[in-house]
N, C-alpha and C positions, 0 to 999 in steps of 0.2 A: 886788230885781231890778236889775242892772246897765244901764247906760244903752241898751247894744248891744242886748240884750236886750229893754228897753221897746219900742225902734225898732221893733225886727220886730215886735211887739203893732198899735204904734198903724199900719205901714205896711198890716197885713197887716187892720186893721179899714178904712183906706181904698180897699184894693180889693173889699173885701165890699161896702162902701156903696157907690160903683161900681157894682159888676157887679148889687148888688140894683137899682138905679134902671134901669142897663142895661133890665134885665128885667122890668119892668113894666111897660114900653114894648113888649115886645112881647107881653104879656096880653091880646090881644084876639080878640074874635070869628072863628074860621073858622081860629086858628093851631093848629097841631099841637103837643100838649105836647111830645114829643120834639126838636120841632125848639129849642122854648124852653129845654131842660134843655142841649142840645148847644150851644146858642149862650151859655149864662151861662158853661156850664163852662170853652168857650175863651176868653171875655170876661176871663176869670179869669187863665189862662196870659197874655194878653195882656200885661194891666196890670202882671203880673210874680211873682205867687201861683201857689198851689197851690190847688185845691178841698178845705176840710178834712170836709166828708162831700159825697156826693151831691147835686145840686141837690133839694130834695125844691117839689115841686106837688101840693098836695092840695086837693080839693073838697070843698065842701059840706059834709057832717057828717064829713067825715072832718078830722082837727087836723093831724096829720104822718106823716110817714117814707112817702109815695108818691114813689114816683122809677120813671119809663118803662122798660121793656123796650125794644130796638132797634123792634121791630115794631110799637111801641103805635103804633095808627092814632088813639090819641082825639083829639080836635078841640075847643078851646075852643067855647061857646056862650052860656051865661045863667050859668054855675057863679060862686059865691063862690069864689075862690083864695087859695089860702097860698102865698106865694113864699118857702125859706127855703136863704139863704143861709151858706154857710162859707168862711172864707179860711186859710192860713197860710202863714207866709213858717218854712223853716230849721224845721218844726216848731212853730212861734211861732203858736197858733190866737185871733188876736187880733181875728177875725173873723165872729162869728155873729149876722144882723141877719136880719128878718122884714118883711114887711108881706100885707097881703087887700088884695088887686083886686076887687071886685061886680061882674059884668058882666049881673048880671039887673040892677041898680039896685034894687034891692027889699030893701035889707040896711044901707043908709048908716049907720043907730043901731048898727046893732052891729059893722062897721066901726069907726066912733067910739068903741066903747066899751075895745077892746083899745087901740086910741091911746090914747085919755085915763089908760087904766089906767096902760100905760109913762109917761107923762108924770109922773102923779102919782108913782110909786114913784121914778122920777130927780131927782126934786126934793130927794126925804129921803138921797137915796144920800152916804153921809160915814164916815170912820173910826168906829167904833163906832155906825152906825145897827144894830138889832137886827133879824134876820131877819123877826120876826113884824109889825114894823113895816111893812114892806114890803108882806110878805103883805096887811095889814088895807086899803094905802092901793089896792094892787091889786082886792082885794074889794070895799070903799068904791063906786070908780070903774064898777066893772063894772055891779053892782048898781043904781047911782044912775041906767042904760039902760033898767032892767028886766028884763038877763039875768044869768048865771051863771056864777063864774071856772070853770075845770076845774082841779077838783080834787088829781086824780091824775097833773096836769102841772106841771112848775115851771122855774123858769128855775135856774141851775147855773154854778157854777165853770169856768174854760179855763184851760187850761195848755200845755203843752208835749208834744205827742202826743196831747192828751184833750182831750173836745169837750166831756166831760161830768165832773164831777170835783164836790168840797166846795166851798163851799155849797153845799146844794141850797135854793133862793129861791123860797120859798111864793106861788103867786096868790089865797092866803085868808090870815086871821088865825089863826094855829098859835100866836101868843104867844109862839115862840121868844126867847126872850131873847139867842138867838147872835149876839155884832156882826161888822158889817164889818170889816177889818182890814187896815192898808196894805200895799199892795202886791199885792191879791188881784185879779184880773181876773175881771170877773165877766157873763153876760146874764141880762135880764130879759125874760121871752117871756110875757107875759101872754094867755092865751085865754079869750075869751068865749063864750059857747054860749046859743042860743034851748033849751034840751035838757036831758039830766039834767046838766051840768056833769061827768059820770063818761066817761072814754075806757073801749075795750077792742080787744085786737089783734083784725084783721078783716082777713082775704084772704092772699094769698101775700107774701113777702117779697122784697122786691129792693135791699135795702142788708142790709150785715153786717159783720163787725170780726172782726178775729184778737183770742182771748184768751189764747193760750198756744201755745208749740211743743212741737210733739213729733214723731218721726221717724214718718213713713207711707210706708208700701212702694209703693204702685202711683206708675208712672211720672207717669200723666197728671196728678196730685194732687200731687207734689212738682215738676212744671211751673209748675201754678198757685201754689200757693205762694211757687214762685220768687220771679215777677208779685207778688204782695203783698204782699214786703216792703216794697217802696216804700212801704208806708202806712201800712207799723209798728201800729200800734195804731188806726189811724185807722177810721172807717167809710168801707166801698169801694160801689159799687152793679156787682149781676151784667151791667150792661151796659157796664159797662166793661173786663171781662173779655173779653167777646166780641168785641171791636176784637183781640182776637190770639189768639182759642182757636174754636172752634167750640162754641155754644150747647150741645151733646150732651157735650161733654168738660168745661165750664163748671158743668152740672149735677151729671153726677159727682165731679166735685171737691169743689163745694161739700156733698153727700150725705154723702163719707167725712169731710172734715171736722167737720161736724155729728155724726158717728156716736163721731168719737173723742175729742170735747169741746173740740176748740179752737173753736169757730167760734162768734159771737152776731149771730141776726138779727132784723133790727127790722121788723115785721109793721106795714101802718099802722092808725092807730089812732082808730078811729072813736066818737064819739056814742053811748053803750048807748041814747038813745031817740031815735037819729038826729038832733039836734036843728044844726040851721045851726050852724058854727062862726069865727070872726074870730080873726088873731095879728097879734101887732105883739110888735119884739124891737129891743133896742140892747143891745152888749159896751161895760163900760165898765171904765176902769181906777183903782181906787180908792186912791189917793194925797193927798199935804198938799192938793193942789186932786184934785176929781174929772175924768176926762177920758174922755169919750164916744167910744167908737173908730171906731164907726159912724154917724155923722153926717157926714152930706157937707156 
């Protein structure tokens, strides 16, 4: 990776951590999610980014990929929070960090427990640490609370256009013997669960991603489209659509889309035994020294 190149990583993990800290500040009792998704998002343009997916907020036993509809009336109250973060500059997604707000106070352990997990797994992070190392020190950590990593989430490679890419970085011991390897950028999103430690998609979807072009006939659909190239591959949220379509043509778009195979949408994804959930996440860039992108 070219020096020009790192820049835009490491600037674009400084306005993630930013806009995530931004926004934990406004996690509190009686706020409206929507209003907190709308204020990270432009917190983001601010500082000089791009949001590289949807602000996602999710509750309780749900892990990720909730992100508000225009309308959503819900109102923070007692809920566990997942606030997660994307940044990227030029394409450059050198920004994806995490944290849980408790605002019952009734979750502090396990809170701690995704913390301490990242903690632990940052410590061994070095050119040739081996994936399953990671995983074991994430599992270790979680465990040593009395809960449960999730399983069937992991933390994942960043690139240039991709949120999500190789490695995929185990939160248990998988024994992987795959090492680190300089110059890979990488997040660690550790989740902990009172629960079965198993996600499963649950409810409608309001984030999505282009996976391929292909020519579609109806007007209103190659409108939208237009609108999303800007995000190339990126994940978009349907409420951002709506800022320049109307919710009825928004739907239809994204319908024909889904019908003709270009489209991937991300359902959130909940608890199979409903079980409280905690995250904690830092992108770090793995070189001769390690360097954390997201750390303010």
């Amino acid at each position: 990776m070219d020096k020009e190149t790192l820049q835009r990583y490491v600037e674009a993990g400084r306005i993630a951590a930013e806009a995530l800290d931004f926004g934990k500040g406004l996690v509190k009792s009686g706020a409206k999610v929507i209003d907190i998704a709308e204020k990270i998002e432009k917190k983001i343009v601010v500082l000089g980014g791009l949001p590289a997916f949807p602000v996602n907020i999710s509750f309780d036993d749900t892990a990720a990929h909730y992100t508000p509809l225009p309308d959503d009336d819900t109102v923070l109250d007692s809920q566990i929070v997942k606030l997660d973060v994307g940044v990227h500059i030029d394409g450059c997604v050198g920004g994806d960090t995490a944290a849980t707000i408790d605002l019952s106070g009734s979750y502090t352990d396990l809170v701690k427990a995704s913390q301490d997990a990242l903690s632990a797994a940052m410590k061994i992070v070095q050119v040739g640490t081996s994936l399953g190392e990671i995983g074991r020190e994430i599992e270790q950590a979680i465990v040593s609370h009395g809960f449960v990593p999730i399983r069937n989430l992991s933390g994942h490679g960043i690139g240039e256009w991709s949120v999500h890419e190789e490695p995929s970085i185990p939160n248990f011991d998988t024994k992987d013997p795959t090492p680190l390897e300089e110059g890979m950028t990488i997040a660690i999103e550790p989740f902990a669960s009172t629960g079965a430690g198993i996600v499963q998609d649950k409810g409608l979807p309001y984030i999505h991603s282009l996976t391929a072009q292909k020519p579609v006939r109806n007007a209103v659909t190659r409108q939208v489209l237009k609108s999303l190239s800007q995000y190339r591959t990126l994940p978009f949220a349907t409420r951002w659509l709506t800022k320049e379509f109307p919710i009825f043509k928004v739907n239809f778009a994204l319908r024909e889309m889904n019908q003709i195979g270009i489209l991937h949408s991300y359902p959130p994804l909940v608890d199979k035994q409903k079980g409280m959930i905690s995250q904690a996440e830092h992108s770090l860039y793995v070189g001769d020294k390690v360097k954390v992108l997201t750390r303010l």
